[in-house]
Structure formats: structure tokens, C-alpha cells
C-alpha positions as CSV (number, residue, x, y, z in Angstrom):
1,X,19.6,-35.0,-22.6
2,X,16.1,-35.5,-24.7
3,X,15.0,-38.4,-24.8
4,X,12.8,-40.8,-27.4
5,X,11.6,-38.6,-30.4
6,X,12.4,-35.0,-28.8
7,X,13.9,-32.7,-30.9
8,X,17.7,-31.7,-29.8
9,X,18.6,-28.6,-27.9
10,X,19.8,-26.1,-31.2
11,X,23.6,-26.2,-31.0
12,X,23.8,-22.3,-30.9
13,X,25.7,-20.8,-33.3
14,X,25.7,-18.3,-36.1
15,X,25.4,-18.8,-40.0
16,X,24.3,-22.1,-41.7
17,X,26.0,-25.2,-43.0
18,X,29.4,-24.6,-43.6
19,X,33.2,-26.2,-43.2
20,X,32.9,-26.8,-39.9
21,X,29.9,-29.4,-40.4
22,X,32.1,-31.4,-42.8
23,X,35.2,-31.4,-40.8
24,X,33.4,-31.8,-37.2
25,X,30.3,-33.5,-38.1
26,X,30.2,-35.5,-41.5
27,X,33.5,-37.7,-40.6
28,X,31.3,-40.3,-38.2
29,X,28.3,-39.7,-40.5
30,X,29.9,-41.5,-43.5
31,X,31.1,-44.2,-40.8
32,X,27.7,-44.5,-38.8
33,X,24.9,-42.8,-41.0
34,X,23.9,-41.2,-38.5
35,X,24.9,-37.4,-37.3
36,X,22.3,-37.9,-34.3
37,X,24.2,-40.1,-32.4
38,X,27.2,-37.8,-33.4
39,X,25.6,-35.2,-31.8
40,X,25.3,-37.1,-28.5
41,X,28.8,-38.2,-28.4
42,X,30.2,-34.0,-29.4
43,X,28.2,-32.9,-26.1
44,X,29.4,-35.3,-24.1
45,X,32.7,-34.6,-25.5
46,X,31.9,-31.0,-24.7
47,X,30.4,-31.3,-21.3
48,X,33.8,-33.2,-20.4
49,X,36.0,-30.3,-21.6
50,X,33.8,-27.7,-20.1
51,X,34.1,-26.4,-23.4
52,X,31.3,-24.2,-25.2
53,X,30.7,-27.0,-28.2
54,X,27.6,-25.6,-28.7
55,X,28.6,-22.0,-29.4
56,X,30.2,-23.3,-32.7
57,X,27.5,-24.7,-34.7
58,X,24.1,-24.3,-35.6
59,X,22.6,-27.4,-36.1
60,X,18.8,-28.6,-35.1
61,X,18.9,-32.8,-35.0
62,X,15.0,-34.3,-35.5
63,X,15.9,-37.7,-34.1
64,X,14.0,-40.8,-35.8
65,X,16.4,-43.5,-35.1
66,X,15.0,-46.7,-37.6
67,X,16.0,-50.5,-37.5
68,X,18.8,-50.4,-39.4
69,X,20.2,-47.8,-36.9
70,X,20.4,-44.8,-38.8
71,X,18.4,-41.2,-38.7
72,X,16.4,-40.7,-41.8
73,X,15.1,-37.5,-40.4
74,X,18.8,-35.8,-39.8
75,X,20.7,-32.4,-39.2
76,X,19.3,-29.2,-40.7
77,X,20.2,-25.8,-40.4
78,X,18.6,-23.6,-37.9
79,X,18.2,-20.7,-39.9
80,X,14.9,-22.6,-41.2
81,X,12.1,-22.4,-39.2
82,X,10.5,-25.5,-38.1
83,X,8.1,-26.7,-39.5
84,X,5.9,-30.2,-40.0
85,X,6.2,-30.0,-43.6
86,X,8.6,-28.2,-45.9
87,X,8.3,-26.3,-49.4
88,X,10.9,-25.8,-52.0
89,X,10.6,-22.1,-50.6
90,X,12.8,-23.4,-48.2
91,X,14.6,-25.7,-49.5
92,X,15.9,-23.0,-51.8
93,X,16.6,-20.7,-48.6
94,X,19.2,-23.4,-48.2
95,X,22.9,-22.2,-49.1
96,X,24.3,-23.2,-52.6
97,X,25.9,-26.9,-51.9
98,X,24.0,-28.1,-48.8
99,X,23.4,-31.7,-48.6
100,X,19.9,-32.2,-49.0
101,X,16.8,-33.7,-50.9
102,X,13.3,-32.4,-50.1
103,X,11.1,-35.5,-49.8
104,X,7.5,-35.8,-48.7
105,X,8.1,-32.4,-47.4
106,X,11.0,-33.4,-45.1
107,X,14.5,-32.1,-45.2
108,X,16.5,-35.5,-45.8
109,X,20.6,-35.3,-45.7
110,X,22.2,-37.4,-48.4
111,X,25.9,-37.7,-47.4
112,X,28.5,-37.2,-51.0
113,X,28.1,-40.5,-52.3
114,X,31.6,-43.2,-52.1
115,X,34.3,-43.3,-54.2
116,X,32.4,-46.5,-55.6
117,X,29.3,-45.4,-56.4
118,X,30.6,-42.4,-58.3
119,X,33.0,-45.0,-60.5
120,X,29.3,-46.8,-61.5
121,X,28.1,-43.1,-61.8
122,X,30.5,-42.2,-64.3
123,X,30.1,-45.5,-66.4
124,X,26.7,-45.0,-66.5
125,X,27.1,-41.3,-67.7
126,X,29.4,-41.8,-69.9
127,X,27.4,-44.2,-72.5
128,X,24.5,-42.9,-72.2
129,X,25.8,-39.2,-73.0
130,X,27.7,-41.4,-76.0
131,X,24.2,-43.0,-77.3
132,X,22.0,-39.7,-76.4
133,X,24.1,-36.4,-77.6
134,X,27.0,-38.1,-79.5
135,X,25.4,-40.5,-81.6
136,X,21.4,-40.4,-82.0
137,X,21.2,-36.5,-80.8
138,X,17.7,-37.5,-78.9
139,X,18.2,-35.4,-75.8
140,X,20.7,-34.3,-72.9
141,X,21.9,-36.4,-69.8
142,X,22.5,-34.6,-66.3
143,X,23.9,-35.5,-63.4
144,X,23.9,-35.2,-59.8
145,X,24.0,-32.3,-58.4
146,X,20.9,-30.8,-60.0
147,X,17.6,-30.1,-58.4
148,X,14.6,-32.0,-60.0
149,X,11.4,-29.9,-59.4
150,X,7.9,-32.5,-59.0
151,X,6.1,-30.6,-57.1
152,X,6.5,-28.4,-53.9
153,X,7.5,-30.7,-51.4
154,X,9.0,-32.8,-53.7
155,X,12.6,-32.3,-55.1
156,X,15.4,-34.3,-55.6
157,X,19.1,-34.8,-57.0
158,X,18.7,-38.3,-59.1
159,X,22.2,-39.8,-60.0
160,X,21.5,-39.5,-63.9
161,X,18.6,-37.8,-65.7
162,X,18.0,-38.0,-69.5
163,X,15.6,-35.4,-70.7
164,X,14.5,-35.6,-74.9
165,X,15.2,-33.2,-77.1
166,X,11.3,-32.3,-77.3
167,X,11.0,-31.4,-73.9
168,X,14.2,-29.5,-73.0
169,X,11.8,-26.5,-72.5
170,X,12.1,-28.2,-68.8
171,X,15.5,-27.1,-68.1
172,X,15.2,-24.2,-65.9
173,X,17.8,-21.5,-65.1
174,X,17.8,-22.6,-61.6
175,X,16.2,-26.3,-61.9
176,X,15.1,-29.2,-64.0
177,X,11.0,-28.1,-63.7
178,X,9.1,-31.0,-64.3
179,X,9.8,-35.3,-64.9
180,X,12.7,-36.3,-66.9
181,X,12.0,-39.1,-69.4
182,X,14.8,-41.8,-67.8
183,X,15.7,-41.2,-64.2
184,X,18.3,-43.5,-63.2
185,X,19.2,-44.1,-58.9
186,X,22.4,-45.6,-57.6
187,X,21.2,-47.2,-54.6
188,X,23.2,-46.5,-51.3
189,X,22.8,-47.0,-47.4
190,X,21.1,-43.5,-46.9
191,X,19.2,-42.9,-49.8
192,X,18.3,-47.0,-50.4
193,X,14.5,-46.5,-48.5
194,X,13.8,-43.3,-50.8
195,X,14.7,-44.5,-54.0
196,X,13.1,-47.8,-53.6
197,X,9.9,-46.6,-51.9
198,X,8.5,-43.0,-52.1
199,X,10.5,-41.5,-54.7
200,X,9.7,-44.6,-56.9
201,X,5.9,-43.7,-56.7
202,X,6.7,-40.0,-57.1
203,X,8.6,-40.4,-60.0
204,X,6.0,-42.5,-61.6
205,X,2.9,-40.2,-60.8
206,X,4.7,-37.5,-62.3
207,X,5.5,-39.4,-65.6
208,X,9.0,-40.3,-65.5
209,X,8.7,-42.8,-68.5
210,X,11.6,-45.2,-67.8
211,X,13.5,-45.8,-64.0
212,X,16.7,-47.6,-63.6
213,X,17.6,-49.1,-60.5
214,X,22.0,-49.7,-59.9
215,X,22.7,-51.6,-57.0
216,X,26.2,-51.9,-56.4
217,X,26.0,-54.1,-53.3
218,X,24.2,-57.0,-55.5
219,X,26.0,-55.5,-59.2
220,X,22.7,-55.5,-60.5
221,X,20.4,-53.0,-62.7
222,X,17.0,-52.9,-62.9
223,X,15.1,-51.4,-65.8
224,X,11.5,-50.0,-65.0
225,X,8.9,-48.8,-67.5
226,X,5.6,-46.5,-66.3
227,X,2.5,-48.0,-67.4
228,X,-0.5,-45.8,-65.8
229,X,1.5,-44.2,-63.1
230,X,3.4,-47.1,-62.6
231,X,6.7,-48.6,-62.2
232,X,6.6,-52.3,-64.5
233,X,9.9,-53.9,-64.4
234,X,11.1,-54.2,-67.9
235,X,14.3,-55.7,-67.7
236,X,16.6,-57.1,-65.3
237,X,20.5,-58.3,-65.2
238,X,22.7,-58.9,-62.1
239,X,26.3,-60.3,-62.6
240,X,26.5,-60.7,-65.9
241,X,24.8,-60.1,-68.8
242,X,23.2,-57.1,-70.1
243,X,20.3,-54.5,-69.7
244,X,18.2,-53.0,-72.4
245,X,16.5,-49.8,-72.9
246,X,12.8,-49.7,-73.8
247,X,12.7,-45.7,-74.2
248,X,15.8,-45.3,-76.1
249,X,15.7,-47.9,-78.6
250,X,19.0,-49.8,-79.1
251,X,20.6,-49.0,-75.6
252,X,22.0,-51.4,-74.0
253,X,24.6,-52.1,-71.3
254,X,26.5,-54.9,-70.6
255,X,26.4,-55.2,-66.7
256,X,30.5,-56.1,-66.1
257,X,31.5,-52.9,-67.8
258,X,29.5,-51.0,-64.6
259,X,31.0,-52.6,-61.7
């Protein structure tokens, strides 16, 4: 067995990601964030059956196991080449579907989000679609899944995206190609580092005007606004209370209606 940072033997197998990975693979990741050690424990598992595990799936594991205990750097598909940095070339190889963000040119799997974080998801949506299409017709609101194109190692699936009604131009047939005005992130175990760290930066070089921060562990949102390629934070609430808008002028949301 590879030890330290050596790359995985390929688990050999035909085809890419399919139902196989979320019946076999995906069950301990939710429960352990971390498909790497999964992997471990499914040769064993195999090596004890004398069964030929790896002839039924095609996965390549970088391992990059961090504090917390988890592998930020997770299970891709084989039928990429490896490489040291990745494109959107492919990233859009990928099939239709497959769990991934391309970040700093990596290859990062973000596992479907809780039943939780998709109720605050859906709150969320819903008044801003009310306030931005129903009642001031300034723009459209998106949400995850939908690629979000920065630049060619950079593209991501943000929670919620608002994008004003003078720069819809953006919405391509296959992806959102360029910075939405508001981007708004849901933190959660696997994708908490990104969000908070390099995607923050990329988002405001780019010129993502407003960023909203959820955070369901604390029930707090913060509001950021981009001053010079900047995140400033704007407004905060946590518990109670509410949070305003400064791009869209007379949003506001009271924080015990999201969690």
C-alpha cells in the first residue's frame, strides 16, 4: 500500500463516474469526508475476499490528508490524464453530473450538500427570486448546479448567484461566463476552506460586487462588499436579527426565517 503523499494504484475499471461510485464509494464519504481512507478500507475489504475490487471502478485517489482529517485533493476519474494543473478543457471532459469544482486548477469533489443546507438554500432562493424577478425585475437568481466560468482554472457551482439585468449577456448556453454581481456560499465541512479562503479572493478579483457568507453551524450571515478587489464586510447578523443588502437596495433578511 502507498504510503505518505503517493498517488493510489488506479482501481482499474472501465468508463467514468457512475452509480457504482455513489452506492460503493460516497456512503462513508458523507460520514468521513474522506473517500481516501474509503479506498483503503475497499482493498482491504477486497484483498480479504480475494475478490477483484479493483476491476470494478475507475477511480485515481491523490491523497492530501489535512488536520481536520479529510482529503481536499479527492477521487477523480481516470479517464483524465494527470496532470499538475487542470483547465476547464477538462473539467468539461467530465460527464454531465460529476461532483466537482475546478479550483486553483485542481479537481476538488464537493459531496450533494445535507438535507439542511439545502432547507437554508431554498429560503435563501426563494426571497431573493421574490425581491429580484417578482418584484423590482433587476436581474435573475441561479442556483447550484451551474458552472461559473472566472477563468481557466477557475470554475465553480456557488449556492446562489444573482446576475442584473444589464449583464445577462453572461449567461452562456453551457455556463455563466464571467462574475455574477451577488454570489452567495453556504458554508459546509468540504467546501468551508474554499469558500472562505481562495474562492473568496477569486471571486473578488474577478469583480463579484457583493459576497454573502451562510453558516449554518453558527446561523449566521455575513454580507461582503468589493472595494478594489476586495472583500469589506458590510454587514453581519448571527441568531437574530437581520442582514441587509448594499447592492440591491431594500433587501433584507431576517436571520430566524433562514435557519
Amino acid at each position: 500500500m502507498p504510503k505518505g503523499n503517493t498517488p493510489l494504484n488506479p482501481l482499474l475499471i472501465e468508463g467514468n463516474l457512475s452509480s457504482l461510485w455513489q452506492r460503493e464509494v460516497r456512503r462513508d464519504f458523507i460520514n468521513i469526508q474522506c473517500p481516501h481512507y474509503y479506498a483503503h478500507l475497499s482493498n482491504r475489504k477486497a484483498k480479504e475476499k480475494e475478490s477483484s475490487f479493483f476491476d470494478s471502478i475507475k477511480l485515481f485517489c491523490y491523497h492530501k490528508i489535512e488536520k481536520q482529517g479529510t482529503c481536499r485533493k479527492v477521487c477523480m476519474p481516470t479517464t483524465l490524464e494527470q496532470k499538475k494543473v487542470y483547465t476547464y478543457k477538462d473539467y468539461a471532459a467530465l460527464s454531465e453530473g460529476s461532483p466537482y469544482q475546478l479550483i486553483g486548477g485542481e479537481l476538488i469533489m464537493t459531496p450533494s450538500p445535507m438535507p439542511y443546507h439545502q432547507k437554508i438554500s431554498k429560503k435563501l432562493e426563494f426571497l431573493l427570486y421574490e425581491f429580484v424577478e417578482k418584484q423590482e425585475k433587476l436581474g435573475e437568481i441561479f442556483d447550484s448546479p451551474i458552472d461559473v466560468y472566472l477563468e481557466d482554472t477557475e470554475v465553480y457551482q456557488p449556492d446562489i448567484i444573482y446576475i442584473s439585468k444589464d449583464r445577462l449577456n453572461i449567461i452562456g448556453e453551457k455556463k455563466i461566463e464571467g462574475a455574477p454581481d451577488m454570489v452567495i456560499e453556504i458554508l459546509s465541512p468540504s467546501t468551508a476552506y474554499y469558500d472562505l479562503k481562495h474562492k473568496n479572493n477569486i471571486y473578488a478579483k474577478h469583480g463579484v460586487k457583493e459576497y454573502w457568507i451562510v453558516d449554518p453551524m453558527e446561523k449566521s450571515i455575513e454580507v461582503y462588499e468589493n472595494k478594489e478587489n476586495a472583500f469589506v464586510l458590510f454587514d453581519k447578523a448571527a441568531g437574530g436579527g437581520e442582514v441587509k443588502s448594499r447592492l440591491l437596495d431594500g433587501f433584507r433578511i431576517p436571520v430566524e426565517e433562514i435557519f
